[in-house]
N, C-alpha and C positions, 0 to 999 in steps of 0.2 A: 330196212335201211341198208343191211349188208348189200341187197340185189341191188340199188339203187347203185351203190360204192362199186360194186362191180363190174355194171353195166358199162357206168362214165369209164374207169378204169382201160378196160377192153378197149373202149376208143381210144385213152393215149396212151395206149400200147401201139394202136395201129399208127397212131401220127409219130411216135419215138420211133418207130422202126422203117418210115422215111424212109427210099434210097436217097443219099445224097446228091448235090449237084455238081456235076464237074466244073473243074476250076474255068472262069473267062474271062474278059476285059472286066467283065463289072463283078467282079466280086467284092472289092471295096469301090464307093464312089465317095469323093469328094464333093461335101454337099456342104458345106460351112455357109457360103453365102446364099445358097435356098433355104436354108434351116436359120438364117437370121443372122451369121455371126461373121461378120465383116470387121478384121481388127489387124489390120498391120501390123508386124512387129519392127520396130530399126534401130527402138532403143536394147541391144543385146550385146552392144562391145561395148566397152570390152570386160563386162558383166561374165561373159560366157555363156550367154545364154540367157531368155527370159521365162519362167518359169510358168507354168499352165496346170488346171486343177478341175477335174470332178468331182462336184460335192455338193449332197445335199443341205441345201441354205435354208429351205425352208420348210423342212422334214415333210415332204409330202413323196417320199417314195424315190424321186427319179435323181440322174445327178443334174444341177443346175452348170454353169462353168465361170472359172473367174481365167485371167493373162492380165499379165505384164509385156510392157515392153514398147505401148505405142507409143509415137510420136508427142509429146509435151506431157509424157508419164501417166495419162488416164491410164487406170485401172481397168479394165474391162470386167463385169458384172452383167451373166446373164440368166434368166430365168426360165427350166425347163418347162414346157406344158404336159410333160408327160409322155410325148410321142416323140419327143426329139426336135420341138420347134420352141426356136426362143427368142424371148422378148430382151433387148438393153435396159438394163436400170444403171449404166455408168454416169449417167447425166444424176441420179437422184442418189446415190449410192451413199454421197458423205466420205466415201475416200479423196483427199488430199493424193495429187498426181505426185507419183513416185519415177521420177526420173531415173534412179537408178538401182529401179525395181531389180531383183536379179531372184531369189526367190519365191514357193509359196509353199504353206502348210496350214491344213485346218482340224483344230480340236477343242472340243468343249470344257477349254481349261477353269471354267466361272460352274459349272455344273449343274444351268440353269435348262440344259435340254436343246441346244443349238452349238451348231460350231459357229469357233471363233477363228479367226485367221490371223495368221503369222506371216510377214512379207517379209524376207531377208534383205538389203539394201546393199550397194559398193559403195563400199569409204563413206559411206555418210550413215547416220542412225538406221536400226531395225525399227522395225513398226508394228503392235499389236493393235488387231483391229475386233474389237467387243461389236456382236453379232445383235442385233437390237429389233429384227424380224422387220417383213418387209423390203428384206432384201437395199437394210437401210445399217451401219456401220458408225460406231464409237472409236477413236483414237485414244487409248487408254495405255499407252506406252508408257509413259513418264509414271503416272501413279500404279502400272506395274513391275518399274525395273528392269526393263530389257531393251534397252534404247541398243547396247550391246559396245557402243562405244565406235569409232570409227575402225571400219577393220573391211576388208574384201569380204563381205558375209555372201553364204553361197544356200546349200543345202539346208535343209531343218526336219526336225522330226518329235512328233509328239508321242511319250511313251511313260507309264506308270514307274521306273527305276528302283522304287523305295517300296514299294508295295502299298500305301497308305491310302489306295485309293483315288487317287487326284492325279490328273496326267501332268508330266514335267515337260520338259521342253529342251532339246538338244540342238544347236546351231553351231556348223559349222565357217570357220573364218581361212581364206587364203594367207595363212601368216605372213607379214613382213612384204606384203606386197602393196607397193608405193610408200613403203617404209612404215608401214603400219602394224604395230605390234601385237594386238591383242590377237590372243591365241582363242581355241573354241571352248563355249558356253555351257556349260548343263546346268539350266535352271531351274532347282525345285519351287514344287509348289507348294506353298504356304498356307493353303487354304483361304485364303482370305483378300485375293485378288491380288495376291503380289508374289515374286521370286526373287531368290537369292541364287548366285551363281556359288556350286560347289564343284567346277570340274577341278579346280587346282588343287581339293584339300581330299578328293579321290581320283588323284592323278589319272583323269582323263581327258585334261586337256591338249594332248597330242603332244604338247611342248612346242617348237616352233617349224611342227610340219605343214606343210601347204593344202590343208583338206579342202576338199569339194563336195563330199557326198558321204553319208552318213543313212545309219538304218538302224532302228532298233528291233527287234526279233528273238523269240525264245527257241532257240537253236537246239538245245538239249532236251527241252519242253519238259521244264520242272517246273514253270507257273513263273516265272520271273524274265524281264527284258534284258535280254544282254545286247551289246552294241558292238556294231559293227563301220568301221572309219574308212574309208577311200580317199587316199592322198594321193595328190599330184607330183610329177618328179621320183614315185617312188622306182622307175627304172633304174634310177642311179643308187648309190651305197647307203642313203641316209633316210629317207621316209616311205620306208612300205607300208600298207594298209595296215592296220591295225585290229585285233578280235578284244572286247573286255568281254567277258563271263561276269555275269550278276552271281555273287555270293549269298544272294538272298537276304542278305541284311542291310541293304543301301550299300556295301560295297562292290569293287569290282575288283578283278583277276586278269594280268595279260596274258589272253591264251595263245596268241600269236605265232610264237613259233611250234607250240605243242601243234596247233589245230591245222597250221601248216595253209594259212590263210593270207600271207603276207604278197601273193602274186608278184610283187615286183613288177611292179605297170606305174606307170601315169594315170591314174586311174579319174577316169571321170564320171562313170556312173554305176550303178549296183543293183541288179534285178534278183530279185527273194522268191524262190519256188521251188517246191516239189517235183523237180525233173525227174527222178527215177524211183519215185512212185513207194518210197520206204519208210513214209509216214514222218519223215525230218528234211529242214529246210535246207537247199544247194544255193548258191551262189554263180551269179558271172558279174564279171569286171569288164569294162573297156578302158582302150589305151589308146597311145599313139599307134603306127601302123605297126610294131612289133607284134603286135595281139592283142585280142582280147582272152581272156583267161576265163572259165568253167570250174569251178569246185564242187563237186559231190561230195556230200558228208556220206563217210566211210560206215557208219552207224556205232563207233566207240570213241567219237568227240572230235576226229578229226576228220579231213576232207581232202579229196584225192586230185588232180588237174587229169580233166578228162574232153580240154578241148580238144586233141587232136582225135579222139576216137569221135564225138559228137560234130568235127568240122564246124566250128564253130569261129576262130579265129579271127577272121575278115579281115587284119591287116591294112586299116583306114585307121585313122581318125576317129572314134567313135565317144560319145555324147550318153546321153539319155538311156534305156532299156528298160526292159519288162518281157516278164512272162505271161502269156494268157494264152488260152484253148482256145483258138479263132475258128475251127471249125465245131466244138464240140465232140472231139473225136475220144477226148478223156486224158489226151494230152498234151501237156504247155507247149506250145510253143513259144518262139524267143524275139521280137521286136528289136532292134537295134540302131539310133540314128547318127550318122554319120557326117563328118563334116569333108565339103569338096568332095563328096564318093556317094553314088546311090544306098539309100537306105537299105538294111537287109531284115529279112524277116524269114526265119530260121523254122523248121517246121519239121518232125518229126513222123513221117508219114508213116501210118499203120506202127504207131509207136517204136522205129525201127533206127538206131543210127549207122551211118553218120545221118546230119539234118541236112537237108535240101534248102536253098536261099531261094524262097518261091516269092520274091519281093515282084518281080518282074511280071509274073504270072497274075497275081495278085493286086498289080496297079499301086502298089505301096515304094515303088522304087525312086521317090523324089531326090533329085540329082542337086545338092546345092549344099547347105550347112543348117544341117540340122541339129538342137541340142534338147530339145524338153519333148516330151511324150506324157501324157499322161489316158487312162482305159478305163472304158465303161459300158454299157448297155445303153447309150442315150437315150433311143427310142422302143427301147423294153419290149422287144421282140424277142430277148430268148439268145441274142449274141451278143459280142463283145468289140465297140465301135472304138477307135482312136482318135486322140487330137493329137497333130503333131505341131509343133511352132518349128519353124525355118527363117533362117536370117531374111529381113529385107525381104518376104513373103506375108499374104494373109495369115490370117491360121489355117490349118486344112483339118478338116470332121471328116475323117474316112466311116463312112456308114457300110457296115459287114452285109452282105446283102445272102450267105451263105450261111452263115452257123447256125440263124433258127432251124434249120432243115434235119437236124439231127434232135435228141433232145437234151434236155438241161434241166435244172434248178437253181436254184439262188436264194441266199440266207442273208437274212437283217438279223443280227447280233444286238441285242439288249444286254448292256453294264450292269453290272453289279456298283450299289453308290455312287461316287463321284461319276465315277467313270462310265458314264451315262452312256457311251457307244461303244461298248466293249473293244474298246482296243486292249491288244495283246491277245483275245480269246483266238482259238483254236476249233477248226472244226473239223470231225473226219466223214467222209459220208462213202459208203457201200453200196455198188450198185453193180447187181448179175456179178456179184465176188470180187468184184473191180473197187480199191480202196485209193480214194483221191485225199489231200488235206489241205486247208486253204487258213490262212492267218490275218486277223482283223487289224490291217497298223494305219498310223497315222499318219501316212506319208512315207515313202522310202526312194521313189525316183528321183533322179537326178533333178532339182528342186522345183516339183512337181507333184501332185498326189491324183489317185487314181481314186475311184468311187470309192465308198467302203462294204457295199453288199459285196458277199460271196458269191463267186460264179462256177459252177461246176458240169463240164461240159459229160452226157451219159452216154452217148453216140446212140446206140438201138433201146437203148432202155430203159423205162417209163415209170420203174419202181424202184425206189431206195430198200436195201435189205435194213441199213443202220444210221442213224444219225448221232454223232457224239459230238457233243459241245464242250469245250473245257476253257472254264474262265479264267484269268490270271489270277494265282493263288489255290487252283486245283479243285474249286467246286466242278463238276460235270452233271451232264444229264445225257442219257442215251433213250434215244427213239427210233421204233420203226412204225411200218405203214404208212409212211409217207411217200409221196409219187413226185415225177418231175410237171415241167414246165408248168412251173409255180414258181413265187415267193414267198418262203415261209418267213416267218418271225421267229426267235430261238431266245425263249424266254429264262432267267436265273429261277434257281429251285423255291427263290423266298420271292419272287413276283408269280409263281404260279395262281392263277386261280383271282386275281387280284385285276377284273376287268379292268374298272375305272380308274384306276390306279391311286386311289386312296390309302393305300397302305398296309391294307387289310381283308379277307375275304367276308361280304358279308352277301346279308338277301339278296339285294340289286344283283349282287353278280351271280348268284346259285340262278335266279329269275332267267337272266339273262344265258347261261350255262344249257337252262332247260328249255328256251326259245331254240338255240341254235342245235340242240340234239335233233328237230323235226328237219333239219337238211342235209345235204350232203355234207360231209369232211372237207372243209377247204380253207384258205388263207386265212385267216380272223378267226378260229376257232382253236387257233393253237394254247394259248393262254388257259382253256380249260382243259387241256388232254392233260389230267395231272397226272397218267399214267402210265405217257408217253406212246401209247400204241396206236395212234392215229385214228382213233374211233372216240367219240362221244358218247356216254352210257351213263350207266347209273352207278356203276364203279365209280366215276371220276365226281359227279354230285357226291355221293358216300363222301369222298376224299376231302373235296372243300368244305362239307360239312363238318367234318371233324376240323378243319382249321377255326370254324367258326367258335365250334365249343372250344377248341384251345385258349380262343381268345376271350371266352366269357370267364375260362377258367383260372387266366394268367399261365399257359402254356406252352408251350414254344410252337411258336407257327412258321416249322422247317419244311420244306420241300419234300415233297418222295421222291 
């Protein structure tokens, strides 16, 4: 079985070690309306914007896509086939037209195994929408408590706060704009399909700053969400962004002026990533044309402004952003959309700064007003495709027509409890000595969310040395022998071993454990590697065997 594993191996080694292809007109194409998705936006003023979302709706792998924004408030609902062509379900969908749709966020706040979506509204009620399969949608706002009250609602973000297992819900509100006063939301979860708003009684309601955009993220990476605020106006003396630090007990901490996070922008949107490659999450902001702003965490809690060495600036108007590895090269680069100024897309060539604005090169430089982005692998080649929403435009599906050419991997994240899509986990992966780290959230774009597999670009090479998963609250598992251009599953230490998901390891699954030893190592087999070293054997039978007698014995059936 090894010569079989090494035989395949050998081969993507050769296809990981690809020379790439030079840059040319078509490295991205715009393919929205060949791939099915023909949807105006015009309702986005004075909203700011309508918000756009990759997510898988009907857990079969790929991301499906939901927007806001058209004409008479449809909702737009579509269905991936897996290669990146999709079907409309707006017509059957059960959403009620959102006129003043503004944002989107999706999580599986009910813990039933599907997400749910969150639409943020202007001046008029928010909307949660219960996920009912089918690509078919429950309005369960009122008997959940988050109607939110009339207020400029913008941003949203689903994140664990309290540790309890169940994801909370953070929304932010443009305070006091058209006299509307309700400040921003953090509503726990109650367990039992309903929230209670506690930002005011852990003072994180911002007070009566003008927020837009909001993140939650473990920054320090102690197992816990801390939060991260983007106010608007914060140029002038009164509302700079805002850092809370999770206490680890449901409270929070302003780290603000410690962490040295406050930018002083207008800030309109917030992209979360691994820019300099030190195992903790950096930060950029955009503004009005004074700048956009760069934070690298310094690696002792605080974070340094390193636009000017990274050129990253741009000095527009800027909207939406995000990090992602578009070529595969093993480094993010930086998405940025702008309003009235061509798009930029920021790139770190041979991991080197300052970054090059290869917008133009690249066919991403749409000249107009653009404010939501949201990133994914649409059609599951192995790169990482964008949707952009643009004022008084279609939507535009930039399909990457470059980054499979190097190689990659990608991780689905399985929760621990409630928290059934592991948001907040953590993953580091090692590859030829090269250490990348990617973070499972529920939303952090500019009100917008991007898929939630993990994507990590390998450029020449085809084997991971390490895989380290770490779930919120600091269980971990670490594996190796696992190789790229795949998707693994990155299972918790108490679902090891546990095919069917019954709860438990028994026959069925040892059966099934000893079917899949007779093939190669590959996707669906992860759930038995209870030994994490990318081989199937009789070690790992042994291992669920003993789960088995733990369980005849009344013994604890813990993970290796």
């Amino acid at each position: 079985m090894r010569q079989i594993r090494t035989g395949i191996l050998a081969g993507l080694a050769l296809v990981g070690g690809a020379a790439p292809v030079a840059l040319g007109q078509n490295t991205f194409t715009d393919e929205a309306v060949a791939r099915g998705i023909d949807y105006t936006v015009v309702n986005d003023i004075p909203q700011l914007g309508a918000g756009v979302a990759l997510i898988d709706l009907d857990n079969d792998g790929d991301p499906d896509l939901m927007a806001l924004g058209e004409s008479g408030g449809q909702v737009g609902v579509w269905e991936n086939d897996g290669a990146g062509n999709f079907t409309s379900h707006k017509a059957t969908s059960g959403i009620a037209p959102q006129i003043a749709g503004s944002g989107l966020c999706a999580g599986d706040y009910d813990a039933d195994g599907d997400l749910d979506v969150f639409i943020s509204n202007w001046l008029v009620d928010d909307v949660l929408l219960r996920n009912d399969g089918n690509f078919t949608f429950t309005d369960v706002t009122a008997a959940a408590g988050v109607a939110g009250g009339i207020c400029a609602s913008n941003s949203s973000v689903w994140g664990d706060y309290n540790g309890d297992g169940w994801l909370d819900l953070y929304v932010t509100a443009r305070t006091n704009t058209q006299g509307a006063d309700v400040r921003n939301l953090l509503y726990q979860n109650n367990q039992d399909g309903t929230f209670t708003n506690v930002a005011p009684q852990l003072s994180v309601d911002d007070g009566e700053a003008p927020s837009l955009v909001v993140t939650f993220l473990d920054y320090d990476r102690d197992g816990d969400a801390d939060l991260y605020l983007g106010n608007d106006k914060g140029s002038g003396p009164d509302w700079q962004n805002r850092f809370y630090e999770n206490q680890g007990d449901g409270t929070f901490a302003d780290i603000t002026a410690f962490t040295r996070t406050e930018a002083n922008v207008d800030c309109m949107g917030i992209a979360v990533g691994d820019m300099n490659l030190d195992g903790l999450q950096d930060l950029y902001v955009t503004n009005i044309p004074f700048g956009n702003v760069l934070l690298i965490s310094h690696g002792d809690g605080t974070f340094d402004d390193k636009t000017a060495a990274a050129d990253v600036g741009s000095y527009v108007v800027g909207w939406g952003t995000l990090f992602f590895d578009y070529d595969n090269d093993r480094y993010l680069d930086l998405f940025v959309c702008n309003q009235l100024a061509p798009n930029r897309m920021y790139v770190r060539e041979n991991g080197a700064w300052p970054c090059t604005d290869l917008a133009p090169a690249l066919d991403l430089d749409e000249f107009d007003s653009s404010y939501c982005v949201a990133a994914g692998d649409v059609d599951n080649d192995g790169d990482i495709d964008l949707l952009v929403q643009t004022h008084s435009q279609r939507l535009s599906l930039h399909i990457n027509n470059q980054g499979q050419n190097l190689s990659w991997v990608k991780f689905e994240v399985v929760g621990q409890g409630a928290n059934v899509f592991g948001v907040g986990a953590q993953v580091d992966v090692t590859s030829g000595g090269f250490t990348q780290m990617g973070e499972v959230f529920g939303g952090h774009n500019y009100k917008s969310q991007n898929h939630r597999v993990l994507h990590f670009g390998l450029k020449d090479n085809a084997f991971l040395d390490e895989v380290t998963i770490t779930w919120p609250g600091g269980d971990s598992r670490t594996l190796t022998g696992y190789f790229g251009h795949s998707t693994w599953t990155l299972y918790p230490p108490e679902r090891m071993g546990d095919a069917n998901g019954n709860g438990r390891v028994d026959a069925a699954d040892i059966l099934a454990a000893k079917a899949s030893m007779k093939t190669f190592f590959q996707p669906g087999h992860e759930i038995f590697d209870m030994d994490g070293n990318g081989y199937l054997d009789d070690q790992d039978i042994g291992l669920m065997g003993l789960r088995v007698t733990n369980r005849f014995q009344g013994g604890v059936r813990a993970g290796p």
